[in-house]
C-alpha positions in Angstrom: 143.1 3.7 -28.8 144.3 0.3 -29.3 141.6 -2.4 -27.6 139.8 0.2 -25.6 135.9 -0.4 -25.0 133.9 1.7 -26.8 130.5 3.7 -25.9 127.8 4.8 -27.4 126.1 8.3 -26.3 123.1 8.7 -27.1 121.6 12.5 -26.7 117.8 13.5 -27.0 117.6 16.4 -28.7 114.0 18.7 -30.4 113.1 17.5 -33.7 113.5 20.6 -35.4 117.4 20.9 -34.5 117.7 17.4 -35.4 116.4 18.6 -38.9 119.2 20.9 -38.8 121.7 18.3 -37.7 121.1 15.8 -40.1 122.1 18.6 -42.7 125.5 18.8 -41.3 128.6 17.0 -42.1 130.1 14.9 -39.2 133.8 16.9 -38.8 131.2 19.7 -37.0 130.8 16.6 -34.6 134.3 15.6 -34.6 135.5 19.3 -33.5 132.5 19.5 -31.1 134.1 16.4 -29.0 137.3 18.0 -29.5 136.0 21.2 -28.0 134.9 19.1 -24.8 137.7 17.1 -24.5 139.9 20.3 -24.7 137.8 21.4 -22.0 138.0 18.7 -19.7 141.7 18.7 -20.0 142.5 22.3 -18.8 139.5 21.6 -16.0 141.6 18.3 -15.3 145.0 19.6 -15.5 144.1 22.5 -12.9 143.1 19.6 -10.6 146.0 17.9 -10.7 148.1 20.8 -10.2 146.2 21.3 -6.7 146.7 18.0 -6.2 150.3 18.2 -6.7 150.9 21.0 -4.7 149.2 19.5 -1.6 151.3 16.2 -2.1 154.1 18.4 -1.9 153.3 19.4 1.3 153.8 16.2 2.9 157.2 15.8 0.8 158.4 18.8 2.3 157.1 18.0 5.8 158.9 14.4 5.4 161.6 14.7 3.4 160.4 11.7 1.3 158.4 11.2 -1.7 154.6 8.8 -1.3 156.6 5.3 -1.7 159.3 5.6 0.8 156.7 7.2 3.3 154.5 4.7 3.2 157.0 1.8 4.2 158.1 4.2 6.6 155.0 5.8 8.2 155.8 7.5 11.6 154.1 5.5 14.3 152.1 8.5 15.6 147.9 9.3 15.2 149.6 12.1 13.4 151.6 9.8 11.3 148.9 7.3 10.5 146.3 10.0 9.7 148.9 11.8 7.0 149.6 8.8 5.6 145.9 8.2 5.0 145.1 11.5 3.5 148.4 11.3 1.2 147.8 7.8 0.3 143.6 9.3 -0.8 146.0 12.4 -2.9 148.4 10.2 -4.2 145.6 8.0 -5.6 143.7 10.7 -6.8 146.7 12.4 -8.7 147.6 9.1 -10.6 144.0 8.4 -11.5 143.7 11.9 -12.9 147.2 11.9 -14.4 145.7 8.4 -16.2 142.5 10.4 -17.0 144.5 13.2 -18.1 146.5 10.8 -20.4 143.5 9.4 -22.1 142.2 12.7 -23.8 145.3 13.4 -25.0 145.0 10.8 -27.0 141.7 11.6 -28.0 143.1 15.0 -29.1 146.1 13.3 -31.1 148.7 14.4 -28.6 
């Protein structure tokens, strides 16, 4: 992942499972993250989808996608308050979808 900042994790674990750790090869810990990540990409994916769907919503309602909407916000409570709640969806979604992004990567895809 070309010039990302790394981490280190460190996990506390009993001493007799780290006995049986040390014994193993490191791939087991390689597919373990993998495992995880694979995980967190379905959990993440689902997210998105509901995201999706509920920006979709206000697409249908105004016949425009987030961009031209927001230059064009209705000038309404009813206006203003949708554009604030698409604007926190829209965020959300292309955070995820960055998110989202980023594990792939982790898995090789």
């Amino acid at each position: 992942m070309g010039g990302a900042i790394m981490t280190e994790i460190t996990i506390k674990i009993p001493s007799d499972i780290k006995d049986i750790l040390g014994e193993i090869d490191e791939p087991i810990y390689v597919e373990a993250i993998k495992g995880i990540v694979q995980k967190k990409l379905v959990q993440k994916k689902k997210k998105l989808e509901k995201l999706y769907k509920k920006i979709a919503i206000f697409e249908s309602k105004y016949g425009m996608g987030y961009s031209n909407f927001s230059v064009n916000v209705p000038d309404t409570q009813k206006g203003h308050d949708d554009w604030i709640e698409w604007s926190y969806l829209q965020k959300m979604a292309d955070e995820l979808a960055l998110n989202i992004k980023k594990l792939k990567l982790l898995l090789g895809k």
